[in-house]
ROMI-589525 format. One record per residue (C-alpha): z, y, x; residue number from 1; residue in one letter. Coordinates in nm, 2 decimals, padded with zeros to 4 digits. Example, Ala and Ser with C-alpha at 12.3 -4.5 7.8 and 13.67 -1.06 7.14 Angstrom:
# ROMI-589525
      Z      Y      X num residuo
  00.78 -00.45  01.23   1       A
  00.71 -00.11  01.37   2       S
//
This chain:
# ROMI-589525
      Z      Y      X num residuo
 -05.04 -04.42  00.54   1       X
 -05.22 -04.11  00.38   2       X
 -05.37 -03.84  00.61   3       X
 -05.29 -03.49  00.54   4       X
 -05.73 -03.46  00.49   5       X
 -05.67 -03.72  00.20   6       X
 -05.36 -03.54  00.06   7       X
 -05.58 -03.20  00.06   8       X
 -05.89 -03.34 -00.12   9       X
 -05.66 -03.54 -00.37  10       X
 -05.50 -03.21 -00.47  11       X
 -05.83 -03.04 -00.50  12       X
 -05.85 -03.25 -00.79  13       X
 -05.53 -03.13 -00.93  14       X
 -05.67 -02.72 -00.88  15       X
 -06.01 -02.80 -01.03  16       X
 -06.17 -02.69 -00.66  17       X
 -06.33 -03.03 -00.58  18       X
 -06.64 -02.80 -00.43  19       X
 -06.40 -02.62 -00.20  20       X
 -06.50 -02.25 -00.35  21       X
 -06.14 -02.14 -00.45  22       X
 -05.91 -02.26 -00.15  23       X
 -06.02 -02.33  00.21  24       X
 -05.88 -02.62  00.43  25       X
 -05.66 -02.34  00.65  26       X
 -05.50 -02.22  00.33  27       X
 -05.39 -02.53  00.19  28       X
 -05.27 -02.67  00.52  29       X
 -05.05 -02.37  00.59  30       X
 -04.93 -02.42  00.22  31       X
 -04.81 -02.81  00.34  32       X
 -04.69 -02.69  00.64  33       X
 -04.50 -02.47  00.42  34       X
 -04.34 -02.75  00.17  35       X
 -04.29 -02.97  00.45  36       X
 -04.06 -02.74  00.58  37       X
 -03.87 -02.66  00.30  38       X
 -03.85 -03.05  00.19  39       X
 -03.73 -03.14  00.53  40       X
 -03.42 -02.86  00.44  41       X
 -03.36 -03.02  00.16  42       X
 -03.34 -03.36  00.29  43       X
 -03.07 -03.24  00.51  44       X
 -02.88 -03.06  00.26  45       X
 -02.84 -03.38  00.08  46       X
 -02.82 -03.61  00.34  47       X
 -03.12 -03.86  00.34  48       X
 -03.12 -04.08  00.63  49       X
 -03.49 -03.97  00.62  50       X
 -03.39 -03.68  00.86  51       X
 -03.09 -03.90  00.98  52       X
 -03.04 -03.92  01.36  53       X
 -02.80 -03.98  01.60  54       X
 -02.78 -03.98  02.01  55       X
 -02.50 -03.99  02.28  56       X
 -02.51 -03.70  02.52  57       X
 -02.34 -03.57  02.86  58       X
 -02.12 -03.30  02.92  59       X
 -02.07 -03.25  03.25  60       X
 -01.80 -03.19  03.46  61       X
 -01.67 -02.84  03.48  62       X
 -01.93 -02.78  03.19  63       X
 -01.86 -02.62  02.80  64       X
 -02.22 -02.62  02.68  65       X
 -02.49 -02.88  02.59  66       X
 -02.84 -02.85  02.46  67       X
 -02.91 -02.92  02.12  68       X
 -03.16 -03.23  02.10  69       X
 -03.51 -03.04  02.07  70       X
 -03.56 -03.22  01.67  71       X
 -03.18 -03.05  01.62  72       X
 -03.15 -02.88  01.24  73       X
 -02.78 -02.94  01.12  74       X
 -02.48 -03.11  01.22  75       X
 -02.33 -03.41  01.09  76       X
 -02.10 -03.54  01.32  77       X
 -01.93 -03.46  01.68  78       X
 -01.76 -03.74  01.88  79       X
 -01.57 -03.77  02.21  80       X
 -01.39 -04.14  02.28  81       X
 -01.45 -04.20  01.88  82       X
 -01.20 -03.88  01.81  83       X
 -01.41 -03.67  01.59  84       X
 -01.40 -03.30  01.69  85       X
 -01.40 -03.00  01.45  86       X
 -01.66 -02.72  01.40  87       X
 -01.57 -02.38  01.47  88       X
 -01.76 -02.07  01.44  89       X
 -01.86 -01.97  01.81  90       X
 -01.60 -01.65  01.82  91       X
 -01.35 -01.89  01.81  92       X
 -01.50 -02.15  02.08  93       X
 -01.53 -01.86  02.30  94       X
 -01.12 -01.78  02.23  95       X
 -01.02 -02.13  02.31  96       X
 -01.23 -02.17  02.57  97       X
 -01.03 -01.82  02.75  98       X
 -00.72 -01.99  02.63  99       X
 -00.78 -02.36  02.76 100       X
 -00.78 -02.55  03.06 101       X
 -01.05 -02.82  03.17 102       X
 -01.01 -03.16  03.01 103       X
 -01.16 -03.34  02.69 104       X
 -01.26 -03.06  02.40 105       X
 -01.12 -03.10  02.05 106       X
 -01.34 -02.81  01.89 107       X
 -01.74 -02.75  01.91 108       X
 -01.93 -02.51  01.74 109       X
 -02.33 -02.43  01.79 110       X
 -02.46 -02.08  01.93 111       X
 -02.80 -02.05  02.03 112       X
 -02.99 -02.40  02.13 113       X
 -02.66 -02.56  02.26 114       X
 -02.33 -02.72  02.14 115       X
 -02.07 -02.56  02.28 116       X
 -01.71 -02.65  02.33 117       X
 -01.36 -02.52  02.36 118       X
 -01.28 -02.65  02.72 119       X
 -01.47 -02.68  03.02 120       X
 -01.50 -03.11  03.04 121       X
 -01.31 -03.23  03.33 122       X
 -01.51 -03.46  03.42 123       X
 -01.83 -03.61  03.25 124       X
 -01.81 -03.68  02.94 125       X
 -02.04 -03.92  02.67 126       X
 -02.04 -03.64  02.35 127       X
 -02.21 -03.90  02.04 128       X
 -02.40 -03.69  01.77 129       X
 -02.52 -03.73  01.46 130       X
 -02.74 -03.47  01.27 131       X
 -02.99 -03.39  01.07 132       X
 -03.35 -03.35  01.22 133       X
 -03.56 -03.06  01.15 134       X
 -03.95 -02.98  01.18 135       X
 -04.07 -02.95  01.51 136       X
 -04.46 -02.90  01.47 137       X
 -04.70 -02.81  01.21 138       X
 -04.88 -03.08  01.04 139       X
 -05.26 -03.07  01.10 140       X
 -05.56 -03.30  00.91 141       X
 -05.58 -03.58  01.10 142       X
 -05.15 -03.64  01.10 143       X
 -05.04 -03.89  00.88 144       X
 -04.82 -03.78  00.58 145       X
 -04.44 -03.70  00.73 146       X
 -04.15 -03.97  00.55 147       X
 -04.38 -04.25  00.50 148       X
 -04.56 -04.17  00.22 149       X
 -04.25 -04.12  00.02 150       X
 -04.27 -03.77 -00.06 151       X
 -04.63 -03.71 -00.06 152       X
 -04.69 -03.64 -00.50 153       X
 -04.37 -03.35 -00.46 154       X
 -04.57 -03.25 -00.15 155       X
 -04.88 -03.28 -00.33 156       X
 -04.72 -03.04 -00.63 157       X
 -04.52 -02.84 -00.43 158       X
 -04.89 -02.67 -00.28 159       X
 -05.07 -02.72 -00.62 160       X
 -04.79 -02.46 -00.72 161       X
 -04.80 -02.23 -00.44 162       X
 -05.15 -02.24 -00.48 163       X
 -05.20 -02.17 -00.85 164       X
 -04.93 -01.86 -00.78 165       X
 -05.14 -01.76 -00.52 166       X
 -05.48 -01.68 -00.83 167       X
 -05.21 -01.58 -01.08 168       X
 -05.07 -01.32 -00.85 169       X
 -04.73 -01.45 -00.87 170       X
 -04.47 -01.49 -00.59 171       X
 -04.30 -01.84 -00.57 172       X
 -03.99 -01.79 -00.33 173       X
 -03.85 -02.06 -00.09 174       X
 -03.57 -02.10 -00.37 175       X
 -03.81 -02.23 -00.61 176       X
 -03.96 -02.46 -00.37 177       X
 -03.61 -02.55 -00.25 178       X
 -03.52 -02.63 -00.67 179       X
 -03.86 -02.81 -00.71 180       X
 -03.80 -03.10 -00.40 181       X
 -03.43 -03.11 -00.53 182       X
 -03.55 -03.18 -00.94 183       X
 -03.83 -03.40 -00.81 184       X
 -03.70 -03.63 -00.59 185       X
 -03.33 -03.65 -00.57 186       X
 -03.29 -04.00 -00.72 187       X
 -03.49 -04.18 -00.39 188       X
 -03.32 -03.89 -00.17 189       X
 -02.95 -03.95 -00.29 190       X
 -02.99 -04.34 -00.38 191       X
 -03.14 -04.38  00.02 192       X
 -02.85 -04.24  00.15 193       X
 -02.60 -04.35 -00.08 194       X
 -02.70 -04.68  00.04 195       X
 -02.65 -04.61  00.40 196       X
 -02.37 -04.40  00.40 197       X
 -02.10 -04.62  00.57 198       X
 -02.30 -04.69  00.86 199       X
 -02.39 -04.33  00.89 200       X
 -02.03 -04.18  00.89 201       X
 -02.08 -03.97  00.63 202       X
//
C-alpha cells in the first residue's frame, strides 16, 4: 500500500511544485488529514462497510449508561436478545428512565461518549452494536494510505483543490469537500455496501 510521503510527492506533480517551493510537507499533510476526515463522514453517511463495525457490549446490572467504543462516529444498529431498540433524543431517555423500573431497555439514545438507556439493566446485559467508525488519529508520512488504497486519487484531488484554493485566495468549505468524495466515488462506495447489506442489517 501507498505511504502518505508517496501520496504527497505524487500530488506535487499535480500542483506543478515538484521542488517543494510553493507547499511544505506540514501543509499538505494537515490538508489530508483534513480530506480524510471529511471522506470518512461521507462513508458513513452512505453506508460503506469501509467504516462498517460491529461489537457486543455489557451493561451492567443496576446500570443505564455504556461507553461508546473509542472508533465510535454514528449509529447503525442497537440490540438486546436480537430485539432491536429505538433511538431517542437524550431528553427523552432521561424521562423514561424517571418513569421506568430496572429490567431490559427498549430505547437508547447517545449523550456525551456513552449509550444511554431508558432503564437501569437488571441484571447484565450483552447490548450488540453496529456503527459507523470515525477517525481517531491524524495521519502522518510514514502511515499507509487509510481504505486500502481505494480512495487515495479523491484523496489525492481533494488536497490538490484545497491547495490550489489556498494560492487563489478562495475558501473551499467542508460542503464542497463533502460534494467532491460523494461525485467521485459513490459507485465503489454504494456498490460495496450494496453488496453487503444483508449481512450488515441495514
Amino acid at each position: 500500500m501507498a505511504t502518505v510521503a508517496q501520496e504527497i510527492t505524487a500530488l506535487r506533480y499535480d500542483l506543478m511544485d515538484e521542488d517543494s517551493t510553493q507547499y511544505s510537507d506540514a501543509l499538505l499533510l494537515s490538508y489530508y488529514n483534513r480530506a480524510y476526515r471529511a471522506l470518512s463522514a461521507v462513508l458513513g453517511s452512505v453506508r460503506s462497510d469501509r467504516v462498517f463495525a460491529d461489537d457486543t457490549l455489557t451493561l451492567s446490572s443496576g446500570s443505564s449508561a455504556i461507553t461508546l467504543p473509542d472508533d465510535f462516529s454514528t449509529p447503525i444498529l442497537v440490540q438486546i436478545n436480537n430485539d432491536t431498540l429505538v433511538k431517542k433524543d437524550p431528553e427523552t431517555i432521561r424521562r423514561l428512565l424517571q418513569q421506568n423500573n430496572s429490567g431490559t431497555p427498549s430505547n437508547y439514545g447517545i449523550m456525551g461518549s456513552n449509550f444511554i438507556f431508558d432503564r437501569e439493566a437488571g441484571a447484565d446485559t450483552s447490548v450488540y452494536v453496529q456503527y459507523n467508525t470515525g477517525v481517531t488519529a491524524d495521519l502522518t508520512t510514514s502511515d499507509s494510505m487509510p481504505y486500502s488504497d481505494a480512495h487515495n486519487d479523491s484523496l489525492r484531488g481533494a488536497v490538490a483543490m484545497m491547495a490550489k484554493n489556498r494560492n487563489e485566495r478562495a475558501i473551499t468549505g467542508d460542503y464542497a469537500l463533502h460534494q467532491f468524495f460523494r461525485s467521485a466515488e459513490i459507485g465503489i462506495v454504494l456498490g460495496r455496501s450494496k453488496k453487503q447489506s444483508f449481512n450488515l442489517g441495514f
